[in-house]
Every structure is written in C-alpha cells, then in structure tokens.
N, C-alpha and C positions, 0 to 999 in steps of 0.2 A: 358658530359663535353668535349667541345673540345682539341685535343692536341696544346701545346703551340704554336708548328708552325704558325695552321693556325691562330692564334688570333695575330699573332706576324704583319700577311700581312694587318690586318688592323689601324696598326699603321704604314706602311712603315720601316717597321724594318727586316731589313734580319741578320738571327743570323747568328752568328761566334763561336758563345760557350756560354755553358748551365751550372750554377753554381746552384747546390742545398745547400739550406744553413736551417737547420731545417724542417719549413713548408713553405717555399717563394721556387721560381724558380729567378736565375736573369741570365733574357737576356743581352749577348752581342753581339752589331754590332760593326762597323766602329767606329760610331760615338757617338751613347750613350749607357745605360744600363738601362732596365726596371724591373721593378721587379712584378712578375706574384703570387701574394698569393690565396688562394683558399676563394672563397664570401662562409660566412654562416650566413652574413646577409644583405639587404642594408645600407650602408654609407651614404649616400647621405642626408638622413635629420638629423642622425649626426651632421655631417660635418657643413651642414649650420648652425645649433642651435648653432654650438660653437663659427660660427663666426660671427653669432648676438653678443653670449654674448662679442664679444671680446677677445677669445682664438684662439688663431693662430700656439699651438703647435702641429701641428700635421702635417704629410706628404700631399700636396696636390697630390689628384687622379687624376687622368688621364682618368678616363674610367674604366666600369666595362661591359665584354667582357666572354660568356659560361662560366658562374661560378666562373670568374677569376676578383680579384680588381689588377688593373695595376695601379702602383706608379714610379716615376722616384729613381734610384737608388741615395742613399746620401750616400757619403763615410765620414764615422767617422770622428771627427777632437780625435786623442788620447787622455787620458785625466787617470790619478789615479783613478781608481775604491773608491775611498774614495770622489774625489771632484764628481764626476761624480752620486754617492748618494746623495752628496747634492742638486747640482742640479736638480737634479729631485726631491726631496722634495720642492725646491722652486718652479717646473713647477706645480706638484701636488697644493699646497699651492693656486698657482693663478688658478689652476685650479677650485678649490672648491667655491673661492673667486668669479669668473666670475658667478658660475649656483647653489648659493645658494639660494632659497627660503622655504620658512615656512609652517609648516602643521600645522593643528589642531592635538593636543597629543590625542591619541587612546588608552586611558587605557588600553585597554583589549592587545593590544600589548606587553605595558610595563610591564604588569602583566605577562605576557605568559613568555617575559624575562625572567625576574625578579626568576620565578618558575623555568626553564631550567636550569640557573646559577647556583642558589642554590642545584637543583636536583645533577649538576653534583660537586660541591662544597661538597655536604654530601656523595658521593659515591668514590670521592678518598678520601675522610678522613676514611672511612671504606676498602676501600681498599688498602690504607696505614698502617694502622693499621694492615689489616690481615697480610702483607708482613712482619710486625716487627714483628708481633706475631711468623710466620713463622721461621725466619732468627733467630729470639731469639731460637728455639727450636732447630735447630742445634746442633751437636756436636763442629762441624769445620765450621767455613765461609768460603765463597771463597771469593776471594778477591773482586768481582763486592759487593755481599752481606756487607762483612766488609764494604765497600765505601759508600755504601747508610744508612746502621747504624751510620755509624760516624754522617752522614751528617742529620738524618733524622730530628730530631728539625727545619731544614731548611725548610721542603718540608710542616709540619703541622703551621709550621709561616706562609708561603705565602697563604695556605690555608684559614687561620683566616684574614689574612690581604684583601685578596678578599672577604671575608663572610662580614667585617668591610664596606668597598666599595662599597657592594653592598646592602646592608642595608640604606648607605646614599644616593644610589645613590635613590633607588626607592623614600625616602625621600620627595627626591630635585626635582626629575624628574616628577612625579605622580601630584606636586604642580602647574607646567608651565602648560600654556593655546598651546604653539606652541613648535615645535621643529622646527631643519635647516634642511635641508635636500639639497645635490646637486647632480652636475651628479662624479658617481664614478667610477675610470676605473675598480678594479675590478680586475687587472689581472699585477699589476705593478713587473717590475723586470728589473734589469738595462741593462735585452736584450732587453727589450721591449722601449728603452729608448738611441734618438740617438742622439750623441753629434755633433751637429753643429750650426752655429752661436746661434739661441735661444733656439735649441734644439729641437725633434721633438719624441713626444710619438706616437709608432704603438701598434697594436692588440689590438682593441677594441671591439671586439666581446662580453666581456662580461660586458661593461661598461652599469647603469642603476643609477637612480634616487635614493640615498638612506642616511645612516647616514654617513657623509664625515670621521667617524673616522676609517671606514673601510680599506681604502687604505695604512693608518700607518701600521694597525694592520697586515693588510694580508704581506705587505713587511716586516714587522720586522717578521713574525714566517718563511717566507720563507727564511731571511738570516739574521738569529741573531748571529751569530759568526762572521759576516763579518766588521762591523761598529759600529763606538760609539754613539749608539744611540741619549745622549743625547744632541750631537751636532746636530743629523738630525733633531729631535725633536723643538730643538731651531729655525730650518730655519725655517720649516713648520709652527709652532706657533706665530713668528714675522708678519707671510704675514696671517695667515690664526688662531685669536688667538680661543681656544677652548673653551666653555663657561663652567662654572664648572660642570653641570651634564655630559657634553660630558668629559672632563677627566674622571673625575670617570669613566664612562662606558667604556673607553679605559683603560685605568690601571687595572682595575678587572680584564677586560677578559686579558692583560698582563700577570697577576700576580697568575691564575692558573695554577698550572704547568702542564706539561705533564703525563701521565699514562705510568710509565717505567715496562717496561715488562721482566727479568730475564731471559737468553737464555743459553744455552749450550754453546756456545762459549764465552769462558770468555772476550776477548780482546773485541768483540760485548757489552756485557753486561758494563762491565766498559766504556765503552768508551761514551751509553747510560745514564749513571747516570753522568759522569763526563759534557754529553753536558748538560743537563737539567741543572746543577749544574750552569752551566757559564752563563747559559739563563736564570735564578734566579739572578743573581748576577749583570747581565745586567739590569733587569727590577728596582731592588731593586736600584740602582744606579740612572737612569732616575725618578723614581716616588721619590725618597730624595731628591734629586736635586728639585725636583719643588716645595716637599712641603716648604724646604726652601727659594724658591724665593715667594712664597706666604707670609711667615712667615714675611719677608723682609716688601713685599707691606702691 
C-alpha cells in the first residue's frame, strides 16, 4: 500500500494537514479535504446496484487508489443523537424497501434456526437455574447476587416468552412458499451514519443480501440504553412494514436475554444485571406496544 502522499499527487491535491479519525485518513489542502479509508473490498458494483435500485444514500467515490477508497470529505450538519437515530432508521427503512426481493423458503434453513434458538433458549434456562440454585445456597448475598434474585422471575419470563415466539414463529414461517430478503448493511451505528442534507451511510464493507430484520437487531443490542426504541421502531416499520413471521423472528431473538456472568467486582457485577434488567424492560415495552396496535387492527 502506498503512502498517502503519493496517492494524494494523483488527485492534484498537495496536503497541508493529515487528520486520523478511527480507520479514515482526511486530507487537507488549500482548497478541499479527501478522505483516504483503507479498500477490503471493491465498491464499485456496490455502489452501482444501489443506484439502480434508487438509493442515493451513500457518499459518492472518487477513486479507488493502492488499497485506498477516496471519498470527498462531508462535514456533519449537528443534529440530537436521538433525531439523528431516527433518521437513520428511515435511510435503513428505504434502504430495504429499494433491494427487496424474494427467495424460495429453505426449510432446512429455518429448521437449523429454529434448533439453535431453542438449543440456546433451553441452556440459559438451565443455566439460570443453576445460578439461583447457587445464590439460594449462600449464607450472605452480595449485593449483584441479591439484584438478580429479586429480579430473576424476570430473566425465566422473557425466556418462555421467546420459547412462545419461537414456537409460532416456526409455525407461520415453515407454512410461506418465499421469504424477503434485501441488501443489509450489516454494520450500522450512528458513526457510521452522516447527517447532511439526505444523509449519507459509510462502511460498507460488510453489507450482504440477507433477512432485512437484521440491521434493527444488530443496532439495537449495539446501543440499547441509548434510545426509545419503540419510536425507532415505528419509523422503520411505517416505510418499511415487517410481515408477521419477520416480527416474530425479530422479537425472539430481542427477547432472549444476555448470559450474566457474576465477577469479583461487585460494582462490575451489579451494574451487569442492572443493564440486562433495562434491556428487558426496553424490549418488553416495544413488543407491548405492537402487540397492542395489532390487537387495535
């Protein structure tokens, strides 16, 4: 891989200053600012396929130069990390909406699911249980331990409630001749996601062809304390609505909790049970909510 420099002489660009910002380099001259990210794949039929389909959010390339995608620098417009999730749930939304199409259903797929779910569904229920069993035989709790006893009816609810889920999901799913399937990024988080006029999604590297409820799932377990989800939720399913087996299949895997693991440090340990606790109380919130707007229709 070349050094920036020389890749810089074939844009006519002579830098003044070199800004590292994560994994990007941004060049500055005089006059503009490029930004130098490292290729680990081609873009380029990407890039066209989205603007077949009609998607336009994404940075236009410039040139891809010794291992290097050159983009022109876009500076932020600021915006509330609150709206600025929505909006990107809307860009996600159309983005589903532009590169949806339909597969023949692959049993053996859904089955393989369907058994992994469940597999890991009957192993925190035993491994819940061993912990109460544990924490029951105590003299003294400590205080993380107290916190998860109080709470633990909570952890074997959501349990049952994904086992219920998933039971009808296979149901309902197994029955369908086609599933949706679009292109999914993959990789979303609100760095990756930049606010200017219609907005412009980077890092694509691991965007692929798959079930579009992945893109929720993976943003919400990445920043589930941050937002109300079931406002985010509402954007992305107005533009982009989810057919009933795709909920289900989003809500299960929402709705199995985490494997909390009891550490020496107490403040660690508590703080661990308390987030799972708020990440239950999130999902449990969002999947009410819609059973009652269903209940409604």
């Amino acid at each position: 891989m070349k050094p920036i420099k020389e890749v810089c002489a074939s844009f006519q660009l002579e830098p003044k200053r070199y800004r590292i910002l994560k994994n990007v380099t941004i060049v500055e001259s005089d006059d503009k600012q490029l930004v130098f990210k490292k290729q680990y794949q081609d873009k380029k039929d990407l890039y066209r396929y989205l603007e077949m389909r009609g998607f336009h959010y994404f940075p236009p390339l410039l040139g891809e130069r010794a291992g290097y995608e050159i983009y022109p620098y876009i500076e932020e417009t600021p915006l509330p990390r609150e709206q600025k999730a929505l909006d990107l749930m809307y860009v996600i939304s159309l983005l589903h909406n532009k590169t949806t199409f339909y597969r023949t259903v692959d049993l053996n797929q859904l089955k393989k699911f369907y058994e992994e779910q469940s597999q890991t569904i009957d192993y925190l229920f035993q491994y819940y249980q061993d912990l109460q069993t544990m924490i029951e035989g105590q003299v003294y709790m400590s205080p993380s331990e107290y916190l998860w006893i109080r709470n633990s009816s909570l952890f074997y609810q959501q349990l049952n409630k994904a086992k219920e889920l998933l039971e009808n999901w296979y149901q309902l799913a197994s029955k369908q001749k086609k599933e949706r399937y679009a292109l999914v990024h993959h990789h979303l988080s609100l760095d990756h996601f930049i606010e200017k006029e219609n907005g412009y999604l980077i890092s694509w590297d691991q965007a692929k062809m798959d079930l579009p409820i992945y893109d929720f799932y993976s943003f919400y377990e990445e920043n589930t304390y941050d937002f109300d989800y079931t406002s985010l939720f509402e954007v992305y399913n107005a533009k982009y609505p989810l057919l009933k087996e795709e909920k289900l299949r989003l809500f299960l895997l929402l709705l199995i909790p985490h494997k909390i693991q009891l550490q020496k440090e107490e403040i660690k340990s508590c703080r661990s049970v308390y987030q799972e606790l708020k990440r239950m109380e999130k999902v449990d919130d969002l999947i009410s909510k819609q059973y009652k707007e269903n209940a409604k229709e």
